[in-house]
N, C-alpha and C positions, 0 to 999 in steps of 0.2 A: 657589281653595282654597289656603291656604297649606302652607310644607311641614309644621310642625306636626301641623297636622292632619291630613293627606297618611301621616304617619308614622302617629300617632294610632289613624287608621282601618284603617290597615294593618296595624297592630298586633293589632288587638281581632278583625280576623277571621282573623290567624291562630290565637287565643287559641280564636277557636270552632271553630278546625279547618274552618274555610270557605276550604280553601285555592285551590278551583278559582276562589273570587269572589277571592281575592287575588292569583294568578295575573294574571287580566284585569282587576284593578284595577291593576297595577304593571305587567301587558305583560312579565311573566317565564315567557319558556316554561317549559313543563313534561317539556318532551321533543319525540317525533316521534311518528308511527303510519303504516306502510306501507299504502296502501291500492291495491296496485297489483291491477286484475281480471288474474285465471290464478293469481297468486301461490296458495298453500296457506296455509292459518291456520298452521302451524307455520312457515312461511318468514317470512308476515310478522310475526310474533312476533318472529322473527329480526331482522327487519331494522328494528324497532321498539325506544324506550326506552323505551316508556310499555307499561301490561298492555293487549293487544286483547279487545274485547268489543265484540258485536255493534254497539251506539251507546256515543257517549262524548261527555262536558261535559269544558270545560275551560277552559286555551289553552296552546296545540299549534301543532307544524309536522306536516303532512303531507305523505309522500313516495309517490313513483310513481315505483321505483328501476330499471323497464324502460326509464322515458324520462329519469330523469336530471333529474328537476323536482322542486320544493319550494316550497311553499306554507304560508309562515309566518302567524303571527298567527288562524288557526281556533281556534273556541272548539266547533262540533259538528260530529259526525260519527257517519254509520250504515253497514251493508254488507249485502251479499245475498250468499246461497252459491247457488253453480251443485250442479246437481241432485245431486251426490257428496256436498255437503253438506261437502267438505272446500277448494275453491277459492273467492274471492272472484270472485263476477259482478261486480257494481255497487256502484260506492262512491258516498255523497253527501258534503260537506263545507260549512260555511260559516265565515266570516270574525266576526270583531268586529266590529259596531255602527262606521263608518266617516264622513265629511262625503262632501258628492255631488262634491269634487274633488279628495280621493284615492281614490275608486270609479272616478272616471275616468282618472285618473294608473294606478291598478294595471288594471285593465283595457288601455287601450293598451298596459300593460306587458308583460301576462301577453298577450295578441294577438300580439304581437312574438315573445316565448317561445316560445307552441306553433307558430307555425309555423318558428323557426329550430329546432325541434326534428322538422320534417318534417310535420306537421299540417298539413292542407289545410282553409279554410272551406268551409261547407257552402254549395251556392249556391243554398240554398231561403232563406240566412239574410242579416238586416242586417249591416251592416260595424258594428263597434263604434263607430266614429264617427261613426255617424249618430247616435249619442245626442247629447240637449240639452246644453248647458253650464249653463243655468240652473237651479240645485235647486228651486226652485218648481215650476218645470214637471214637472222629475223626479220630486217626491214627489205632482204630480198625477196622473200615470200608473202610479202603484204599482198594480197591481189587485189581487182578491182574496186571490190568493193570493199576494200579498206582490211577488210579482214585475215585473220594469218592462218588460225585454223578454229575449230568450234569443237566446242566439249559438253556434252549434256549430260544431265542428272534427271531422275524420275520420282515422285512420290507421289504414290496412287493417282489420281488423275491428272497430275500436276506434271509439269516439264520446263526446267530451268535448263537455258543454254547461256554457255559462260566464253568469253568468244577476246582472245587478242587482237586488236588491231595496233593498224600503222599507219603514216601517211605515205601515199603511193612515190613521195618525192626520195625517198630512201635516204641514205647515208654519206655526206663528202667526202673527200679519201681525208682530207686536212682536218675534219671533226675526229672527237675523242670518241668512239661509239657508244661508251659506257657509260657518257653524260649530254648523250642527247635527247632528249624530250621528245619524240617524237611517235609512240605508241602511248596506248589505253585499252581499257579493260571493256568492254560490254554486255550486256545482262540484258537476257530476256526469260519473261516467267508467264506462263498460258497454261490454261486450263483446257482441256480436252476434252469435244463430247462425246455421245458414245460411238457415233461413225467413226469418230478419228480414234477413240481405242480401243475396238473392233481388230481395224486396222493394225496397228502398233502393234496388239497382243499378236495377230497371223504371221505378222515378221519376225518374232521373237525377243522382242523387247520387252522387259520386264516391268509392264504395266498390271 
């Protein structure tokens, strides 16, 4: 597409006030949104540029200002309240529509990250590197639910799962595979009460 057009089209959906599709059409954030579990809705409002509501479209960076990480280029995101109905339990989050070798470029990345940031993998789970290299393969293992495979991390009562997906429509034979858009990254981060790491610790998981 040329930049003409490029402008053109960028143009006309700001004109409809489609800004969130202009945003992820141009890769211009829009802000941040705190989704750290403990936080209170009014801290992370705080620590937020963007208004917090239970789910949100976009594209966004997402922060988790306990651990000091950031997570650019999300386009959605939803949250859970713990039983006060005033703290976030569980945040989910996912990325832009990505090629299968920057999913695997930001993944080893983000691998690297949480554990320089004290995160321990799970040792029920794969190493992020056992994934394929080849995107054919990887959009053959997308399964139902979008997903390729899941990878999680632990810090104390915390559990971060870091999770490939695809879309279930897989790969043409006439597409390039290498520059197909058609995976992303998803992120989810919960906090654990003490039934559930109780539990976790009897299975031997390093809670």
């Amino acid at each position: 597409m040329n930049l003409k057009v490029s402008v053109l089209a960028a143009a006309a959906l700001l004109s409809l006030g489609c800004r969130d599709e202009f945003a992820r059409w141009t890769k211009w954030s829009q802000g941040s949104v705190a989704l750290d579990p403990g936080l209170t809705l009014a801290e992370a409002q705080r620590r937020s540029t963007l208004k917090i509501t239970p789910y949100g479209y976009g594209y966004f960076e997402v922060s988790l200002p306990s651990e000091a990480l950031r997570f650019p280029g999300c386009t959605a995101y939803y949250f859970s309240l713990d039983d006060d109905r005033q703290h976030i339990k569980s945040a989910y989050f996912h990325t832009e529509k990505e090629t299968w070798p920057d999913v695997l470029r930001e993944l080893r990345a983000m691998d690297v990250l949480l554990l320089a940031h004290g995160w321990k993998r799970d040792p029920h789970s794969r190493l992020v590197t056992s994934l394929t290299t080849n995107a054919r393969e990887a959009a053959d293992q997308v399964h139902h639910d979008t997903s390729i495979d899941r990878f999680r991390y632990v810090k104390g009562n915390r559990v971060f799962d870091l999770a490939p997906c695809g879309l279930l429509d897989g790969i043409g034979w006439w597409q390039y595979a290498n520059h197909v858009e058609m995976f992303w990254r998803a992120m989810t981060i919960w906090v654990m009460d003490e039934d559930e790491l109780k539990k976790a610790r009897a299975t031997g998981s390093p809670w």
